[in-house]
C-alpha positions in Angstrom: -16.0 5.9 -15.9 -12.5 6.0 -14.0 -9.8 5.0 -16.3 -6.4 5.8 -17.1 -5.2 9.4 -19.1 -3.3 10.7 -21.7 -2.3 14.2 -22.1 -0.3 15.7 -24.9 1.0 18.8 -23.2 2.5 19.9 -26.7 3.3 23.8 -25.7 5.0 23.0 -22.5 8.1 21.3 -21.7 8.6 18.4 -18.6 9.5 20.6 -16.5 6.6 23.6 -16.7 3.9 20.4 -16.1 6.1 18.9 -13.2 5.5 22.0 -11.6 1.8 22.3 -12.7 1.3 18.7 -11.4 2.6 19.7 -7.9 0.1 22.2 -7.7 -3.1 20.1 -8.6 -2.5 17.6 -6.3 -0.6 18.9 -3.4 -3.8 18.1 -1.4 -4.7 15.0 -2.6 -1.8 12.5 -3.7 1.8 12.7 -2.4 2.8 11.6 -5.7 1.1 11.9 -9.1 -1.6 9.5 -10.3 0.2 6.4 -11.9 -2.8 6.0 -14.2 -1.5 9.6 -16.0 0.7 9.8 -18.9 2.4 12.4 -20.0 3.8 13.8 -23.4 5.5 16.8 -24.0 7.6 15.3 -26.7 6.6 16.6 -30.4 4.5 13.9 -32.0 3.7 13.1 -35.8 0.6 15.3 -37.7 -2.8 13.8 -38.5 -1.1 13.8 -42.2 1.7 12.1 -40.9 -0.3 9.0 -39.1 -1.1 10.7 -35.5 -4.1 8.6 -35.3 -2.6 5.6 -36.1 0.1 6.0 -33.2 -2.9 7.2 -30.7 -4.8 3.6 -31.6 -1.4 1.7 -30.9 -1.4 3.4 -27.8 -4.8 2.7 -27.5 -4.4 -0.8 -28.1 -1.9 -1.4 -25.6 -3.8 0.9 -22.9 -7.4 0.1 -23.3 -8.3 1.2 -19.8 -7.5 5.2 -21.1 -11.2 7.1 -21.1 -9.6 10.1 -21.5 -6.9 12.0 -24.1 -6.4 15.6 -24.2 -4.1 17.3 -27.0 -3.1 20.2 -25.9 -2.7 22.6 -28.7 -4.8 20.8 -31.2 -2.8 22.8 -33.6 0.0 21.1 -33.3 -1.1 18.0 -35.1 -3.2 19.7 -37.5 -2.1 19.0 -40.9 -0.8 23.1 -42.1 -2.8 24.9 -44.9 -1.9 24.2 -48.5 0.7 25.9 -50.2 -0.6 29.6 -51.6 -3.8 28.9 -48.9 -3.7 31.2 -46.8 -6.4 28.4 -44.2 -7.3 25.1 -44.7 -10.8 24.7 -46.1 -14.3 23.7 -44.1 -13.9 19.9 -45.4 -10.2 19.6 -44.3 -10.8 21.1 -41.0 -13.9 18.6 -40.5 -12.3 15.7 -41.6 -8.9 16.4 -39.4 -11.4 16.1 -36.8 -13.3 13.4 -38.1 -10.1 10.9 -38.2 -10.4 11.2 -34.5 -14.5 10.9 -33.7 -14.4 8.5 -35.8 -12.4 6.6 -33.3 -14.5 7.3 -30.4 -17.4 6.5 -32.2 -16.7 3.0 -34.1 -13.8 1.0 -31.9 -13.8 3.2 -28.3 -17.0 4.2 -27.4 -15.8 4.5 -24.0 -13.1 7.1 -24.7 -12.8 11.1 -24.7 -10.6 13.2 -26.9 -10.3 16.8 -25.7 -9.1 19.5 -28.4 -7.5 22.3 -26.9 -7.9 25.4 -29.0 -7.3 28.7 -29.3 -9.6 31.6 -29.9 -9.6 34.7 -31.9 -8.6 37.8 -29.8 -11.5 40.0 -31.1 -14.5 39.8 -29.8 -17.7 38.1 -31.1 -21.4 38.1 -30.4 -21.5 34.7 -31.3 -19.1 32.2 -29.4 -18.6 29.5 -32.2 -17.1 32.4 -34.4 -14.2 32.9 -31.3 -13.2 29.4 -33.0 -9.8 29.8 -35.0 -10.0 28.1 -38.4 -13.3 27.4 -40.5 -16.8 26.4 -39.0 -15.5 23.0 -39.8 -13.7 22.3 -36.7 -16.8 22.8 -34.5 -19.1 21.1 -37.1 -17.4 17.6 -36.7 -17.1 17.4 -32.6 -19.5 16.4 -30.3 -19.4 19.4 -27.6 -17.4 22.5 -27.2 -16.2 24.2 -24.2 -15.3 28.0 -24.0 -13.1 30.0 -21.8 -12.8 33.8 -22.5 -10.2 35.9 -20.0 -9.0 39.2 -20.5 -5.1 40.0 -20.7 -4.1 39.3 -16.7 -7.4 39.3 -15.5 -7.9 35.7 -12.9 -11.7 35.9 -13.7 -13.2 34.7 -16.7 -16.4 33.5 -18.6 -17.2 29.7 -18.8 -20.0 28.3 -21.8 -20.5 24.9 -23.0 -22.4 24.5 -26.0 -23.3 21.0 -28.1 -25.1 18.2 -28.8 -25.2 16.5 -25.2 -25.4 19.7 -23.3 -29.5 20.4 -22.9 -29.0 24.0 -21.0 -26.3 26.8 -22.6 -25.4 29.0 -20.0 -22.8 31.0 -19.5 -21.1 30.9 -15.9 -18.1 33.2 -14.4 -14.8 31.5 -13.4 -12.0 32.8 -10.8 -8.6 30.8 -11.5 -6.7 30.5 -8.6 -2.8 30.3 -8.8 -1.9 28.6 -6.0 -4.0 25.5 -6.9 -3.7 25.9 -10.5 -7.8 25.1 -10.7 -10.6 27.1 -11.7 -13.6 27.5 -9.8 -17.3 28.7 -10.9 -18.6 31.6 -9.5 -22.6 31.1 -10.7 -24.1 32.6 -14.1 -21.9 35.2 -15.6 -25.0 37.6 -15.7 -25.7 37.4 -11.8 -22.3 37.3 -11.4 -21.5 41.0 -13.1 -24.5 42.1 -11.8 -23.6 41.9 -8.2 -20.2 43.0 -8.8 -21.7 46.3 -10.0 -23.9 46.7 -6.9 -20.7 46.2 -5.2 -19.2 48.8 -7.5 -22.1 51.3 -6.6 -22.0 50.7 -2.8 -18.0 51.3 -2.5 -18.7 54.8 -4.6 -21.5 55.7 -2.3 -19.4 55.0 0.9 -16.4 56.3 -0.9 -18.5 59.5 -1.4 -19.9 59.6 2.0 -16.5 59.4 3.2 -15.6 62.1 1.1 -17.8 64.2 1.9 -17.8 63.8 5.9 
């Protein structure tokens, strides 16, 4: 459903997503979208009533579908003292103070989390989730993106209870658009950049050895 949005760009400053913004929609608006707002401002923690300001907001903005909070860690209310983590219930029910908005008074509404991932690598892509098992026990769908250091390629997978087929797919980002675009499955992907790999070492040998 079109509706207005409402992005908390919480690691960047006004500046950074001016110039972000300029890229995205260099060829499609002349200006930005007047349905977008923007906070790079530092807003309170779920402990200190970040859900009550979003429903204000909400309130006075019921057109917004969409919110994305961008790093989720930023309002996440810190470990206890002499803990070195919060625990699987406090992680579920930071998140659960915002599904349970989605769910009971905006059904119509979409809260992405933006989160980090853990740098080593795992088999398993719920435990590349930083923090307990709570925090993707208590959302709806999760959405990965796994790059290597300076690498524009990456791997795209969606996993969660509205999404019927998991599949990983490969990703190119491009920098002068600022926008990511799917290659296909990651497999058929890396396989046919390996054939490519072989044929350039053939010709490469060929060449060689003319």
């Amino acid at each position: 459903t079109k509706g207005d949005v409402l992005y908390f760009a919480l690691e960047d400053n006004q500046r950074r997503m001016n110039r972000r913004i300029k890229k995205l929609i260099m060829d499609h608006f002349e200006f930005a979208p007047e349905n977008a707002q923007l906070i790079t401002d530092k807003v309170p923690r779920l402990s200190q009533g970040f859900e009550i300001e979003l429903e204000r907001y909400l309130e006075k903005y019921p057109n917004t579908r969409l919110v994305v909070i961008d790093p989720f860690t930023f309002i996440e209310t810190p470990p206890k003292r002499k803990q070195p983590m919060r625990s699987y219930q406090e992680d579920y029910d930071a998140i659960g103070r915002l599904t349970k908005l989605t769910r009971e008074k905006y059904p119509h509404l979409a809260i992405l989390l933006v989160y980090h991932m853990r740098k080593e690598g795992s088999g398993n892509w719920l435990d590349t989730v930083m923090g307990t098992t709570g925090l993707s026990g208590a959302v709806d769908n999760l959405l990965f993106i796994r790059r290597e250091n300076a690498q524009s390629d990456a791997v795209f997978y969606m996993t969660g209870k509205d999404i019927e087929n998991e599949t990983e797919y490969a990703m190119s980002f491009d920098k002068v658009t600022a926008c990511w675009q799917i290659l296909g499955e990651a497999q058929e992907y890396a396989l046919s950049n390996e054939r490519q790999e072989i044929v350039k070492c053939i010709k490469d040998g060929i060449t060689h050895y003319a």
